[in-house]
FILUMMAR-150059 format. One record per residue (C-alpha): residue in three letters; x negated, y, z; residue number from 0. Coordinates in nm, 4 decimals, padded with zeros to 6 digits. Each point is the difference from the previous one (the first is absolute). Last residue first. Layout:
% residues N
SITE aa u v w i
SITE ALA X Y Z NUM
...
This chain:
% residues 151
SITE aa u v w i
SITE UNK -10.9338 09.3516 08.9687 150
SITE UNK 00.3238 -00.0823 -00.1538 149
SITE UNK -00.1291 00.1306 -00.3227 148
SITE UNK -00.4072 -00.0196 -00.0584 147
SITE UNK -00.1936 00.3104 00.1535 146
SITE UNK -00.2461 00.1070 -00.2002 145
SITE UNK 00.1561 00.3193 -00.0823 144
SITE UNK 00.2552 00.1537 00.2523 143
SITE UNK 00.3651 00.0003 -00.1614 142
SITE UNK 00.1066 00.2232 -00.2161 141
SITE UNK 00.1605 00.3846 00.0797 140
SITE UNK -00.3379 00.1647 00.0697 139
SITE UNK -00.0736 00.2089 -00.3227 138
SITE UNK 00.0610 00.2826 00.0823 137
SITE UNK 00.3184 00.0695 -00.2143 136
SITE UNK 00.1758 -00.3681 00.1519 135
SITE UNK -00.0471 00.1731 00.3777 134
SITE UNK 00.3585 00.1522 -00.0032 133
SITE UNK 00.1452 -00.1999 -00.2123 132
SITE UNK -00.0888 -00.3061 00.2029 131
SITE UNK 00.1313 00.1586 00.3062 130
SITE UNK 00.2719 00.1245 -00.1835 129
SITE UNK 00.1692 -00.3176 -00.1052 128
SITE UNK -00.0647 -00.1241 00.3277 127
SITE UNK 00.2278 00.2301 00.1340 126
SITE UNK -00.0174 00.2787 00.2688 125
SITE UNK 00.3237 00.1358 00.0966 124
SITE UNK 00.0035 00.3346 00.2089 123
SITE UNK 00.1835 00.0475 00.2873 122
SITE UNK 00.2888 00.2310 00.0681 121
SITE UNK 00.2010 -00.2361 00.2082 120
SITE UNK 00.2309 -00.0189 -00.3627 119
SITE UNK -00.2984 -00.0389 -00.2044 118
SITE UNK -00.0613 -00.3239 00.2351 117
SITE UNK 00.3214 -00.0908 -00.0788 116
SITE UNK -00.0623 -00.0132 -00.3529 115
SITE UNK -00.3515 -00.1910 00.0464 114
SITE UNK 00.2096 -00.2791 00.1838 113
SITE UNK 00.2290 -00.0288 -00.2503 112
SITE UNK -00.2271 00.0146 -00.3014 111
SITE UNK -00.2052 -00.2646 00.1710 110
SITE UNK -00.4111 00.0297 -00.1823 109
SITE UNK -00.0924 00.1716 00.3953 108
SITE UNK -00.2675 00.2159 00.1200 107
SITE UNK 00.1517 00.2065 00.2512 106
SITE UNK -00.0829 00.3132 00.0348 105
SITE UNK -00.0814 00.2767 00.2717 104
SITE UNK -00.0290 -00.1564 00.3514 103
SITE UNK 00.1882 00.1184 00.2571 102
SITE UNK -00.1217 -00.3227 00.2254 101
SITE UNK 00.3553 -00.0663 00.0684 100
SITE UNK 00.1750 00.0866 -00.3066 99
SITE UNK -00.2463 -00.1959 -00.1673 98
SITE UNK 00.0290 -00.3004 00.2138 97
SITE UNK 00.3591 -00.0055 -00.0517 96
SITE UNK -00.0672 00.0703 -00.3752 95
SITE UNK -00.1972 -00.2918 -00.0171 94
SITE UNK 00.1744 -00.2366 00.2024 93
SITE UNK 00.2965 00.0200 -00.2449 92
SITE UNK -00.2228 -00.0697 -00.2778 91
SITE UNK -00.1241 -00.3019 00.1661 90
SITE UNK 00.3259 -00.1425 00.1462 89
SITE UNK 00.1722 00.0535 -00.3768 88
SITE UNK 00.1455 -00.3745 00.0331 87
SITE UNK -00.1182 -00.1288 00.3360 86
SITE UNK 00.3226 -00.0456 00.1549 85
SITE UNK 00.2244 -00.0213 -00.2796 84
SITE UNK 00.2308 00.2831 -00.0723 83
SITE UNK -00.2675 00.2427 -00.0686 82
SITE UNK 00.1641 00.2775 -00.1541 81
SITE UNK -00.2860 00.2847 -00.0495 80
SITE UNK 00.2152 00.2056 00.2653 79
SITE UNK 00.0432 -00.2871 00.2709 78
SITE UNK -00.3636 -00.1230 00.0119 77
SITE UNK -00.0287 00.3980 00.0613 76
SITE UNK 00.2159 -00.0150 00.2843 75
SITE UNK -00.1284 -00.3505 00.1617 74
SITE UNK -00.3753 00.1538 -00.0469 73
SITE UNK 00.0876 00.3093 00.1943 72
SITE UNK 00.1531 -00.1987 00.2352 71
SITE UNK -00.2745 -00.2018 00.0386 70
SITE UNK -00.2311 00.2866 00.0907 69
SITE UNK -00.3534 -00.1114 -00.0953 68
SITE UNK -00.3742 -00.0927 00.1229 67
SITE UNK -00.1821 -00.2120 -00.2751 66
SITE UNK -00.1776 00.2356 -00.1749 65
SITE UNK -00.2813 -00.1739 -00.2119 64
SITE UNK -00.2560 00.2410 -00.1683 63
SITE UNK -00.1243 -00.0003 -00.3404 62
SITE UNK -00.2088 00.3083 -00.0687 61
SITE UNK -00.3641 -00.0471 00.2353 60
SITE UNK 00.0933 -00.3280 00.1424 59
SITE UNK -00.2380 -00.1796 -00.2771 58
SITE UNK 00.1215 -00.3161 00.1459 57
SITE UNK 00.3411 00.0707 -00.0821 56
SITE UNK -00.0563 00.0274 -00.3761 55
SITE UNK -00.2012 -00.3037 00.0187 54
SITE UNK 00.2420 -00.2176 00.1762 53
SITE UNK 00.2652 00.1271 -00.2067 52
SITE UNK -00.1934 -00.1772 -00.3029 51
SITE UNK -00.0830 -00.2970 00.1508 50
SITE UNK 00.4014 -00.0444 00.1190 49
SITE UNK 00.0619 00.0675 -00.3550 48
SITE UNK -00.2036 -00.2985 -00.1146 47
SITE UNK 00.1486 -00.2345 00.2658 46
SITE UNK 00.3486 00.0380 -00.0940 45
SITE UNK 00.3108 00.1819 00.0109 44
SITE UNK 00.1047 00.0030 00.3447 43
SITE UNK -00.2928 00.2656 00.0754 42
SITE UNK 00.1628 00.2857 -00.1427 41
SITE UNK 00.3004 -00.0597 00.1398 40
SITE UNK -00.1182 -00.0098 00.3463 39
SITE UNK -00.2044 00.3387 -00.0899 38
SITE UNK 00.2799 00.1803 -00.0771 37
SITE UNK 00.2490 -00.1218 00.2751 36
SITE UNK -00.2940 00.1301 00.2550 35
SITE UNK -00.0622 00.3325 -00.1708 34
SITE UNK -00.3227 00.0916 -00.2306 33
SITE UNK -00.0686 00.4315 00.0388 32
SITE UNK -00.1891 00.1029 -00.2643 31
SITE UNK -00.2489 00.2658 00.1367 30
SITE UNK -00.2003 00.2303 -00.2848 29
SITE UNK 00.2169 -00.1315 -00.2575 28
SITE UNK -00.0548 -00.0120 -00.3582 27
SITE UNK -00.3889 -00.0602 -00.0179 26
SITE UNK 00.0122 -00.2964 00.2531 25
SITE UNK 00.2809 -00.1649 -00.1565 24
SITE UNK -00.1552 00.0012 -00.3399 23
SITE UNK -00.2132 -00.3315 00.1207 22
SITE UNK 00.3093 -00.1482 00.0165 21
SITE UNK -00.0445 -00.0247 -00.3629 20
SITE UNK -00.0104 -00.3682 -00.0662 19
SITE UNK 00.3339 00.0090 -00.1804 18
SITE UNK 00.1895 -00.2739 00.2879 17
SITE UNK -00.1884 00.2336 00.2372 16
SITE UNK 00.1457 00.3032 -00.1856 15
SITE UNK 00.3484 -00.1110 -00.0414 14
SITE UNK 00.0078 -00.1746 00.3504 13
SITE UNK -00.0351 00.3140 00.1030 12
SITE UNK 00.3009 00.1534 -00.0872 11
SITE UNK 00.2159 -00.3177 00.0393 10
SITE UNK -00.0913 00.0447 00.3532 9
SITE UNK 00.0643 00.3278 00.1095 8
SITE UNK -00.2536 00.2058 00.1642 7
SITE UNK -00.0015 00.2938 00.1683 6
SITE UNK -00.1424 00.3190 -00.1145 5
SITE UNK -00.2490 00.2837 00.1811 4
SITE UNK -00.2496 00.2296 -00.1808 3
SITE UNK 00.2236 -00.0956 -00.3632 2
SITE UNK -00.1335 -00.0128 -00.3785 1
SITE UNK -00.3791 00.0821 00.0735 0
């Protein structure tokens, strides 16, 4: 296990779904928290992915949604990572919001900005990179047999 407790940013796991390795999730976090603006991007980008965050959701044991937040805390850290545009960097701001405020201990994020000021907070950054490196020696870092791609 990579991380007890992370949140989720949504480039991050769009790598493994869009990888067919989400199955990994569940061996590198023993909680993985999912917040609001994270899964609403998710699910914009198509009917496949929204299948696949259905299933990690329904399993409810690692992925879990955490929708209550401080808005201020979001509106600061949407500040720090830049975001001039309303929703530009809303997800990885809403990550370390919620992970400030659930005192979780990673963040599981592919943003280089958003993983350096998580250092900063004193949490540790999770990537996908890892993740795959992590589990690529035993074997486990492909996708599930028998099941065809976009399944």
């Amino acid at each position: 296990m990579l991380a007890k407790i992370a949140v989720a940013d949504a480039c991050a796991l769009a790598i493994l779904l869009d990888s067919e390795l989400e199955h990994l999730v569940e061996k590198a976090f023993g909680e993985l928290l999912l917040p609001r603006h994270v899964e609403d991007e998710l699910r914009r980008k198509g009917k496949r992915r929204r299948a696949q965050l259905a299933r990690l959701l329904d399993k409810g044991r690692v992925v879990v949604r955490c929708f209550d937040y401080t808005p201020g805390l979001i509106q600061m850290w949407h500040a720090q990572m830049g975001g001039t545009k309303p929703t530009r960097n809303l997800g990885e701001a809403e990550a370390m919001a919620q992970a400030q405020s659930r005192a979780a201990l990673a963040i599981f994020t592919s943003d280089h900005r958003a993983g350096a000021l998580a250092q900063g907070i004193g949490l540790e950054v999770v990537t996908p990179t890892q993740v795959v490196a992590a589990y690529a020696a035993q074997g486990d870092a492909s996708p599930p047999k028998g099941r065809r791609r976009g399944e």
